[in-house]
Rosetta silent file (secondary structure, phi, psi, omega in degrees, C-alpha in Angstrom):
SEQUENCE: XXXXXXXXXXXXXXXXXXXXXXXXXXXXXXXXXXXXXXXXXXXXXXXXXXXXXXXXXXXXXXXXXXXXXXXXXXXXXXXXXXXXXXXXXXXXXXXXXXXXXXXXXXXXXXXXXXXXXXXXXXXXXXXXXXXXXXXXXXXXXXXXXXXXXXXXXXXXXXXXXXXXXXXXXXXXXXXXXXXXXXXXXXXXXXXXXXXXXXXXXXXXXXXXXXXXXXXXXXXXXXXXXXXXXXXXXXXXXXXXXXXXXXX
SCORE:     score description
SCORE:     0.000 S_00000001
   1 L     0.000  156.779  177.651   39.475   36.136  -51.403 S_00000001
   2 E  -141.843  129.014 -175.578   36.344   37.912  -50.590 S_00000001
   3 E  -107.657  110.322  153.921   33.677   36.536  -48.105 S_00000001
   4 E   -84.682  126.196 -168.524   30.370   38.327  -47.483 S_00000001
   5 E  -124.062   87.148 -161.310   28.617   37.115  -44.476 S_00000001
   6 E    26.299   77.763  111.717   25.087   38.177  -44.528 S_00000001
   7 E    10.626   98.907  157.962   25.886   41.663  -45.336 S_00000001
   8 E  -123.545  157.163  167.587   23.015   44.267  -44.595 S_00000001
   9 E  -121.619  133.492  143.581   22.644   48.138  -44.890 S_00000001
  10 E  -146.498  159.275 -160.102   20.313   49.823  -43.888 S_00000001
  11 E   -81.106  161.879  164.323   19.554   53.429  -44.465 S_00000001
  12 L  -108.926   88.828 -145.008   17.576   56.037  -42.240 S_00000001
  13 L  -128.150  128.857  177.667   15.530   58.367  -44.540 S_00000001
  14 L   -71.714  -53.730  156.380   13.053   60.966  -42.766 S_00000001
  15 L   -11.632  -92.476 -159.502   10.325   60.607  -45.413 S_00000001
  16 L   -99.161   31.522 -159.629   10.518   56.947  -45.497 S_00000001
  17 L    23.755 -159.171  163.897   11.927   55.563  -42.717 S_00000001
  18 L    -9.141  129.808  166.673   13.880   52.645  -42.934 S_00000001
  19 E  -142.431  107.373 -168.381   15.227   51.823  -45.992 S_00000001
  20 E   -73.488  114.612  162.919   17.137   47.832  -46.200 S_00000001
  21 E  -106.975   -1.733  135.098   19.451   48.738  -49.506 S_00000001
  22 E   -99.600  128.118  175.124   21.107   45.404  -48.396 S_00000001
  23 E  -107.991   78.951 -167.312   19.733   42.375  -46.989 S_00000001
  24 E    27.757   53.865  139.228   21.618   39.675  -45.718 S_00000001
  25 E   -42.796  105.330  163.293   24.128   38.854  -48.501 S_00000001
  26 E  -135.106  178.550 -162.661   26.550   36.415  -48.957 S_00000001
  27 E   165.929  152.056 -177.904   28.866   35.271  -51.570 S_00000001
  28 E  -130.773   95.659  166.853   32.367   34.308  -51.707 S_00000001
  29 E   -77.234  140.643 -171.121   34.774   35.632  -54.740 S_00000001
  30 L  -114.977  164.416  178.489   38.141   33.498  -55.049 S_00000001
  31 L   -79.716  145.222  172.495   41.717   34.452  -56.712 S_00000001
  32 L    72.434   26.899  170.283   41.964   33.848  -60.276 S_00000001
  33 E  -125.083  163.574  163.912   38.092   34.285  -61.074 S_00000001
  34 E  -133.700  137.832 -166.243   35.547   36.710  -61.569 S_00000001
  35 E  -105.337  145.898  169.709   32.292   37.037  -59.546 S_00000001
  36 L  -122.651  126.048  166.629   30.048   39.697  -61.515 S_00000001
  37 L  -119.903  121.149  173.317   27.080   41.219  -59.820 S_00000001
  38 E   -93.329  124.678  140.085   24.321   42.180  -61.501 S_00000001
  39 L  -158.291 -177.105  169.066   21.310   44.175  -61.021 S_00000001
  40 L   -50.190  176.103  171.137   19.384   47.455  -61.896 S_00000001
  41 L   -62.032  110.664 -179.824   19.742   50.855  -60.797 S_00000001
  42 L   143.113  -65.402 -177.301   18.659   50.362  -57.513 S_00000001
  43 L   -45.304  -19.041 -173.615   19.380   46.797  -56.358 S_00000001
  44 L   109.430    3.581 -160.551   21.896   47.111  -53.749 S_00000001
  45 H   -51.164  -38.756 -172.102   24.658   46.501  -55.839 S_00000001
  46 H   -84.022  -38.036 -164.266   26.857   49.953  -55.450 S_00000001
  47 H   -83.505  -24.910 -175.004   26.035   49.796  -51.450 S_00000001
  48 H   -43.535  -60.934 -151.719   27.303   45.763  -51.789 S_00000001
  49 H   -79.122  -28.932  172.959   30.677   47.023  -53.076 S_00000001
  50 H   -73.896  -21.916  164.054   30.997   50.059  -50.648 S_00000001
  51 H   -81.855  -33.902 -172.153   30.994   47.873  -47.876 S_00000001
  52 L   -56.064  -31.101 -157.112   33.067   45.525  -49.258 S_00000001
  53 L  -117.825   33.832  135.316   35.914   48.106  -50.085 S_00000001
  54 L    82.177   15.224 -162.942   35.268   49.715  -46.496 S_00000001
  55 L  -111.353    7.387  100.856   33.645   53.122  -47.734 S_00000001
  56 L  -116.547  160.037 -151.353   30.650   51.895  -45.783 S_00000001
  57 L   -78.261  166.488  156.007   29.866   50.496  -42.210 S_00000001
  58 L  -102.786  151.233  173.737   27.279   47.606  -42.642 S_00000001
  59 L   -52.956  -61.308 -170.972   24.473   47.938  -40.101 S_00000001
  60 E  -139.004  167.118 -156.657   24.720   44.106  -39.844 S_00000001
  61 E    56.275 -166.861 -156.326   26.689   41.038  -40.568 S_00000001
  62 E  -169.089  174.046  162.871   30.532   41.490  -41.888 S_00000001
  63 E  -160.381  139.957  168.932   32.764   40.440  -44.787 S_00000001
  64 E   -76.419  146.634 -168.344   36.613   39.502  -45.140 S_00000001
  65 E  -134.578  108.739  150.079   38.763   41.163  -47.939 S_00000001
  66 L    57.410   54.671  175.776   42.177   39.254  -48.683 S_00000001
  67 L    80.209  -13.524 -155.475   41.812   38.062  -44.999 S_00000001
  68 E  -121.901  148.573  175.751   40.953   40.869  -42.987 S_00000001
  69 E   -75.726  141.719  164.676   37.717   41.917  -41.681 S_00000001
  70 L   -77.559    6.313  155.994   35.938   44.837  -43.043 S_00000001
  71 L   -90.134  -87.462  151.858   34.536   46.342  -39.671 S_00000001
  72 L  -138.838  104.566 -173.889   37.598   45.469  -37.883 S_00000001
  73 L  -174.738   48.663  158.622   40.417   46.036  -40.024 S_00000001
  74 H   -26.748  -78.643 -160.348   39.506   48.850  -42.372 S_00000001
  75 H   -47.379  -86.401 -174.029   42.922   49.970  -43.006 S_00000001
  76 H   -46.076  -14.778  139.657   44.320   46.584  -44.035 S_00000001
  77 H   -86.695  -18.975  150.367   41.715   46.018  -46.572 S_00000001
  78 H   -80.365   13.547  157.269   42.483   48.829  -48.296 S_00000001
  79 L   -94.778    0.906  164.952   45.862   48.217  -48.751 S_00000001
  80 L  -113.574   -6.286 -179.231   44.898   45.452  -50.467 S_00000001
  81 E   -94.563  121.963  154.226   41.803   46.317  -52.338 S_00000001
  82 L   -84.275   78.569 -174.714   41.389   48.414  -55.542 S_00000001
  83 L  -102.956  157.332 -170.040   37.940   49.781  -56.339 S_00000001
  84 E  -134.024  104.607 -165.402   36.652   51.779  -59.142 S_00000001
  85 E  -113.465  138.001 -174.514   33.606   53.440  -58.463 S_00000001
  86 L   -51.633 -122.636  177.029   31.113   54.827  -61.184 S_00000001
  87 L   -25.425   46.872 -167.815   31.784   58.168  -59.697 S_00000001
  88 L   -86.076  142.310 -154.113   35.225   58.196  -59.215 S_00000001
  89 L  -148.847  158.364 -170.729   36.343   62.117  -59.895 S_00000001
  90 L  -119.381  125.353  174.607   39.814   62.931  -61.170 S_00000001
  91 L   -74.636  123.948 -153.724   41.723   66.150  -60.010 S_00000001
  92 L   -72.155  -24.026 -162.752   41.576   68.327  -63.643 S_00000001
  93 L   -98.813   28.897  156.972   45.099   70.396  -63.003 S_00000001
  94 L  -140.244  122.928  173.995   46.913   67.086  -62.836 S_00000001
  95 L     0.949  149.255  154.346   48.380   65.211  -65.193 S_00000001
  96 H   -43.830  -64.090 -149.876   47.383   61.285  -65.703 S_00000001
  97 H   -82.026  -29.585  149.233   50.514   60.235  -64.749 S_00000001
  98 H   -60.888  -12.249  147.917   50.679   62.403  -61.738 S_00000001
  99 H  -101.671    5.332  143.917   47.360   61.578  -60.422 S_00000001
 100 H   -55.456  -60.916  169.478   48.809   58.094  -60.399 S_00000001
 101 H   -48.283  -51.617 -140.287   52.152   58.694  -58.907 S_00000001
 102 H   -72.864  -34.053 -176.308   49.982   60.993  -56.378 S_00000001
 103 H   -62.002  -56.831  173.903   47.399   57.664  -55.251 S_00000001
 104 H   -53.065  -10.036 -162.637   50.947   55.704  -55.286 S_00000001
 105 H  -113.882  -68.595  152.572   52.688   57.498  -52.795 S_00000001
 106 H   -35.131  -27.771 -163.600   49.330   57.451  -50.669 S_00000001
 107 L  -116.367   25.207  166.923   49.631   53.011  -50.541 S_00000001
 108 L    36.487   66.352  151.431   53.536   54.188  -49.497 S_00000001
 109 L   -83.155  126.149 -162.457   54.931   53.172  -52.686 S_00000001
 110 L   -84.066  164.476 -155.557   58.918   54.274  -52.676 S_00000001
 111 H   -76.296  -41.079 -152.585   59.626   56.666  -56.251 S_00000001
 112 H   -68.637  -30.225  160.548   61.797   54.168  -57.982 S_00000001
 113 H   -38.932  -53.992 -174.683   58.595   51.431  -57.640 S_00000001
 114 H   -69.105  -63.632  163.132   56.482   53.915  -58.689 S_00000001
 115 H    -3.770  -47.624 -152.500   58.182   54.937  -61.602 S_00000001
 116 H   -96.273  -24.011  179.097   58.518   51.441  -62.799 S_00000001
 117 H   -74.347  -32.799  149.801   54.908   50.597  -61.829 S_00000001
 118 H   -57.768  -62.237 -170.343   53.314   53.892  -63.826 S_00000001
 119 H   -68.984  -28.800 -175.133   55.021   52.645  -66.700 S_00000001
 120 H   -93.405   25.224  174.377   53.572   49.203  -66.766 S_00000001
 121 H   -92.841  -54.246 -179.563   50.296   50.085  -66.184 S_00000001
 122 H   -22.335  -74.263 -156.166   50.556   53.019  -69.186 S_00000001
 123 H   -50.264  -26.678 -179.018   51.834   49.562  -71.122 S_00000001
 124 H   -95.795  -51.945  165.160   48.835   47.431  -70.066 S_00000001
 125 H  -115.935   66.113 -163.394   46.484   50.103  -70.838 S_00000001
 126 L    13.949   93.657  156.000   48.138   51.743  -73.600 S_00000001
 127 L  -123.246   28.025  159.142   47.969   55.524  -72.117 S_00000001
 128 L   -60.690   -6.105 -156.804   51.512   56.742  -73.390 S_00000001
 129 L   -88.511  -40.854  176.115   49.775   59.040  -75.663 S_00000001
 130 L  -136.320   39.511  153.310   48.303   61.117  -72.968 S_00000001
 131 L   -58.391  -12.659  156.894   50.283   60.185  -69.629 S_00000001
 132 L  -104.503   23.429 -174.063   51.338   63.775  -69.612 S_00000001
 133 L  -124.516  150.977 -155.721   48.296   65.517  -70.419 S_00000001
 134 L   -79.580  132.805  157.289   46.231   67.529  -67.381 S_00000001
 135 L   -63.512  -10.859 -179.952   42.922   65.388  -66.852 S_00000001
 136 L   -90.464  -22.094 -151.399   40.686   68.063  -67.477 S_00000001
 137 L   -96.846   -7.764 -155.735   42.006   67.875  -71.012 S_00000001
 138 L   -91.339  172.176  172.703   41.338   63.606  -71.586 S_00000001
 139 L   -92.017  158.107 -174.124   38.659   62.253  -73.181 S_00000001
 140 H   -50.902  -60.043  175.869   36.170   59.724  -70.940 S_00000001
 141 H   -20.885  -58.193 -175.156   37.755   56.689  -72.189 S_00000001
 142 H   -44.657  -62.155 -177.996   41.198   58.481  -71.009 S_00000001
 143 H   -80.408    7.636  164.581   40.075   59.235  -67.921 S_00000001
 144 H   -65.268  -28.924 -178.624   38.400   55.718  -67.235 S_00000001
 145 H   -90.450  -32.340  148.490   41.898   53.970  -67.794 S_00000001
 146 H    23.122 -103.574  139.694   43.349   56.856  -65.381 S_00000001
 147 H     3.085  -81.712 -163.250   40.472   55.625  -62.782 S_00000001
 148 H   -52.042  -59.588 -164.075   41.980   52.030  -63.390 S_00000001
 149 H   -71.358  -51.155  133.581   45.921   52.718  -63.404 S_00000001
 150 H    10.177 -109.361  174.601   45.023   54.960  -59.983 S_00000001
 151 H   -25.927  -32.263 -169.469   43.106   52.308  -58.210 S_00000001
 152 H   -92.298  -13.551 -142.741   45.560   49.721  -59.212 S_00000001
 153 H   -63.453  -33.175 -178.644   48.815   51.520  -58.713 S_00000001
 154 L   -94.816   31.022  177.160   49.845   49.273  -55.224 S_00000001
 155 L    29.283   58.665  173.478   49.003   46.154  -57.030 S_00000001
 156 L   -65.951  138.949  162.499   46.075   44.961  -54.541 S_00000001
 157 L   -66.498  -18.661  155.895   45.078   41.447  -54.785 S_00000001
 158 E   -80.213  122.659  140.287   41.351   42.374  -54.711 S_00000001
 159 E   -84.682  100.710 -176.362   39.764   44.241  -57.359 S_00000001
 160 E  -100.504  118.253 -179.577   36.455   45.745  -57.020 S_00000001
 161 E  -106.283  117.474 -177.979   34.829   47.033  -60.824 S_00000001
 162 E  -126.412   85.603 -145.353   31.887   48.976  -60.420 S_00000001
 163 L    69.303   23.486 -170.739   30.650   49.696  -64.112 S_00000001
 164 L   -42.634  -42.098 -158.860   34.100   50.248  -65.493 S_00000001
 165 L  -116.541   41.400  144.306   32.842   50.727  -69.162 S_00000001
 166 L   -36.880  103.705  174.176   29.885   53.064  -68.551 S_00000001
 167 L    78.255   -3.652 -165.347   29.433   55.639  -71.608 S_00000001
 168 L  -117.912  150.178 -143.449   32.645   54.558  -73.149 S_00000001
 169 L   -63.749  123.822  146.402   33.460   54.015  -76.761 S_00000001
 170 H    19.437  -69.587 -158.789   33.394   50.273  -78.369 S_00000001
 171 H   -67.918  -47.348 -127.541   37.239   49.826  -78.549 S_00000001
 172 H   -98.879  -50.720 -147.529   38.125   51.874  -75.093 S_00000001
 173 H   -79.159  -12.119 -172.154   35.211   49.504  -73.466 S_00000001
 174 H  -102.558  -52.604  173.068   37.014   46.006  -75.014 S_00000001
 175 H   -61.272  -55.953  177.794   40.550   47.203  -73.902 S_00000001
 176 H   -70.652   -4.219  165.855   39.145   47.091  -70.318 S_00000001
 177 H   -75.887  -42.295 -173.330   37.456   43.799  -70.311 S_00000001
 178 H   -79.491  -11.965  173.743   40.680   42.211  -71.667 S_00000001
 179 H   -66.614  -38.051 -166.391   42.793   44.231  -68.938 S_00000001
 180 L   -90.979   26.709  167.460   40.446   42.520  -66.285 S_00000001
 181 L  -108.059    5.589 -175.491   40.620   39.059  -68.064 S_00000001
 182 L  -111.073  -91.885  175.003   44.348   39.767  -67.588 S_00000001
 183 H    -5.654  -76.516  178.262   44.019   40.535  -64.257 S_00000001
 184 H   -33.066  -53.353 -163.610   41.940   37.072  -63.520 S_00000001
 185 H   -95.778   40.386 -179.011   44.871   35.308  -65.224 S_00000001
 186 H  -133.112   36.745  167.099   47.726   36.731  -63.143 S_00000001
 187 L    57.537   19.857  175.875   45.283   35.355  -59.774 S_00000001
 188 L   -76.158 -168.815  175.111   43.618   38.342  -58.278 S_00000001
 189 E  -101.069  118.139 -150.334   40.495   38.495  -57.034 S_00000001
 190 E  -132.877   82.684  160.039   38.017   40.211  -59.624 S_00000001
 191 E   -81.292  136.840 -168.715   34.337   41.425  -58.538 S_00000001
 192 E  -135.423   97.915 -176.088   32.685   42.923  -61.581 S_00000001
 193 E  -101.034  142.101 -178.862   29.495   44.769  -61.887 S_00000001
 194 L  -159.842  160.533  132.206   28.141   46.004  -65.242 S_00000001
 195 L   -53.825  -15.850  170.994   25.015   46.291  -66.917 S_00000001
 196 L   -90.493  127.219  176.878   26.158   44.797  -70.102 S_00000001
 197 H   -68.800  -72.833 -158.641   24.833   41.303  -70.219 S_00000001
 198 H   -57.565  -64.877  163.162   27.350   40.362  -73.297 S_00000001
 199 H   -37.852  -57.769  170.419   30.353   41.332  -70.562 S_00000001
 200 H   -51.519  -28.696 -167.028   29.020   39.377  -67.956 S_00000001
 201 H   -85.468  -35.157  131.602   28.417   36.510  -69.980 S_00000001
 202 H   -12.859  -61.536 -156.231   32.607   36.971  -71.163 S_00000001
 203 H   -94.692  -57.121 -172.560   34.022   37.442  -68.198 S_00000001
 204 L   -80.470  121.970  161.302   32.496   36.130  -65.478 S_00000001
 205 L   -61.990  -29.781 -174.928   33.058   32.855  -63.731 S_00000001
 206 E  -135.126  114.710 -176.568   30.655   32.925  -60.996 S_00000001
 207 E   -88.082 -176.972  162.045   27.332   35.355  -61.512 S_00000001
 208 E  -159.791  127.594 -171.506   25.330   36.680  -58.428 S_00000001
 209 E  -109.646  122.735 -155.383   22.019   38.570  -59.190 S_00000001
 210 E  -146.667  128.225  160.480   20.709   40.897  -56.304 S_00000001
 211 E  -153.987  147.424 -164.310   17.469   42.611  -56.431 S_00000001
 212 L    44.035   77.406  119.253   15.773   44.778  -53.944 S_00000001
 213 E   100.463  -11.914  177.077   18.655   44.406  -51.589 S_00000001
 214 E   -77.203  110.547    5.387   18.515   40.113  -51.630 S_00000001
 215 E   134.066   73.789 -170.005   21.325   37.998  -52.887 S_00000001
 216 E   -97.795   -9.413  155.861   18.595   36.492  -55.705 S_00000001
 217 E  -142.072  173.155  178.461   20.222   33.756  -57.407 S_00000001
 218 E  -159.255  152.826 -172.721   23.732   32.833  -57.823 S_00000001
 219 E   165.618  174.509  173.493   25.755   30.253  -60.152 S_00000001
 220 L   -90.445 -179.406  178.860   27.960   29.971  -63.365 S_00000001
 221 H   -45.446  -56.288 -168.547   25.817   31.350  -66.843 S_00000001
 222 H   -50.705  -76.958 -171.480   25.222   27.321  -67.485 S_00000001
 223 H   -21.929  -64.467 -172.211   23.759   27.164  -64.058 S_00000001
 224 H   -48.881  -43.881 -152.663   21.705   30.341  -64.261 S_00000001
 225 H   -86.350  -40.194 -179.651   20.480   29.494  -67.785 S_00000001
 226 H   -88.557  -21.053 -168.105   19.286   25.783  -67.009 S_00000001
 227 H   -70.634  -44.075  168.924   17.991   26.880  -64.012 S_00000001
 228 H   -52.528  -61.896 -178.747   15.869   29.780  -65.888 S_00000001
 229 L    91.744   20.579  176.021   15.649   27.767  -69.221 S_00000001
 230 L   -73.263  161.864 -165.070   16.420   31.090  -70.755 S_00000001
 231 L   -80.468  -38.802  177.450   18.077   31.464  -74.244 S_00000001
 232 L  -132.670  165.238  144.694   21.126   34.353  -72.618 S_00000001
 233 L   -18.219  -71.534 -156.606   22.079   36.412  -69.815 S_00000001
 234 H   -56.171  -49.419  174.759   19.656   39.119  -70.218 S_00000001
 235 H   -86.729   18.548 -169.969   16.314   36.774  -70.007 S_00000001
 236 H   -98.987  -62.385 -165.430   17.778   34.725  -67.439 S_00000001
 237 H   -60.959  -45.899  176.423   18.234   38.273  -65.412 S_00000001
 238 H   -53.370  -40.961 -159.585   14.786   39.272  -66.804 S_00000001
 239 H   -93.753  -48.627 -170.936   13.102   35.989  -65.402 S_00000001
 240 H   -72.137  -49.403  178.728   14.781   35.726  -61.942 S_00000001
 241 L   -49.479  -41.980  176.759   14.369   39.960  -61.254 S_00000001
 242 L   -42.868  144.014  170.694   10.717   39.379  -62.251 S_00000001
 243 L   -55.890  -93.294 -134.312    7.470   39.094  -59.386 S_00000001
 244 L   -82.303   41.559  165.787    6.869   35.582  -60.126 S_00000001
 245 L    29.137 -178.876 -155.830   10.660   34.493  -60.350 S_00000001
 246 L   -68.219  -18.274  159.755   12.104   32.340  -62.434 S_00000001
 247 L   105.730    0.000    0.000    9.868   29.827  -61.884 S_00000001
């Protein structure tokens, strides 16, 4: 499970002094669901997830990961968390399966685990075809499921998505919504931010909408949708994001 307890960041900029890119945020994601948070470029969304998965302090407030606090008890939520960050960078002279193995080894995974653990991820997201080929050589798709089998490799109970299918091809972007609809139904814990409306509205059990650094609605699509009276996702998001809210 993942708790956010009024959550804030805020930044120190010489220009512009203060800058809140969080605001007292909370939200709770549960095993075997998926909370998806949406907003623009902008919203707090990326700094949400960075605290969450311990890659930044929050100024104020706290959040739990799989039990453990995220101030203090860094280390122990990252052995249980996986995140996949829109800028995630792949070392080019090494193989796929060897920048797997090398992340596996890191969460003190023993060889014969890994071994057997590399192959079923290859099997869940079909990368035999180029599990031996140097990363500088894959195509994005390749290296997004990489990215995935990487992050995933110590089988954390938490999953953090941040834009998984960003720039990538039709098919390659549909094999990773059904890995993390797999993922939901084997009971992790699944936060999932994207920009695609038609994925959120798929995947996600529980939505959470954040703009300008505020937590601004939250709910399942039916919720969001009667609450809005919008026809989808996207004018729902349009209407709440909006000066005069949703109304």
């Amino acid at each position: 499970m993942i708790e956010a307890r009024l959550l804030t960041k805020v930044f120190h900029d010489k220009k512009r002094g203060q800058i809140r890119a969080v605001e007292a945020v909370s939200f709770r994601a549960e095993p075997g669901r998926i909370y998806g948070l949406l907003g623009a470029n902008g919203a707090g969304k990326t700094t949400t997830l960075r605290m969450l998965a311990t890659l930044l302090r929050p100024t104020s407030g706290t959040a739990a990961v799989a039990g453990h606090d995220v101030v203090g008890e860094p280390d122990k939520v990252r052995a249980n968390v996986g995140f996949l960050a829109t800028s995630t960078a792949l070392y080019a002279r090494l193989t796929s399966r060897e920048m797997i193995a090398y992340f596996g080894r890191l969460n003190g995974l023993d060889e014969p685990s890994l071994r057997s653990r590399i192959s079923s991820l290859a099997d869940e997201l079909d990368m035999h075809e180029f599990l031996d080929r140097r990363c500088d050589k894959l195509s994005t798709g390749m290296k997004q499921k990489t990215s995935i089998a990487r992050m995933l490799v110590h089988d954390p109970q938490v999953m953090i998505f941040d834009e998984p299918t960003v720039g990538l091809d039709v098919m390659t972007a549909r094999s990773i919504v059904r890995f993390v609809r797999e993922c939901r139904g084997r009971g992790k814990t699944v936060i999932y931010s994207t920009h695609v409306m038609s994925e959120a509205e798929k995947l996600c059990d529980v939505i959470g909408i954040i703009h300008d650094g505020k937590l601004r609605a939250e709910g399942s699509l039916a919720d969001l949708l009667a609450r809005t009276g919008g026809p989808d996702l996207e004018e729902c998001f349009v209407k709440i994001v909006s000066p005069e809210g949703p109304g």
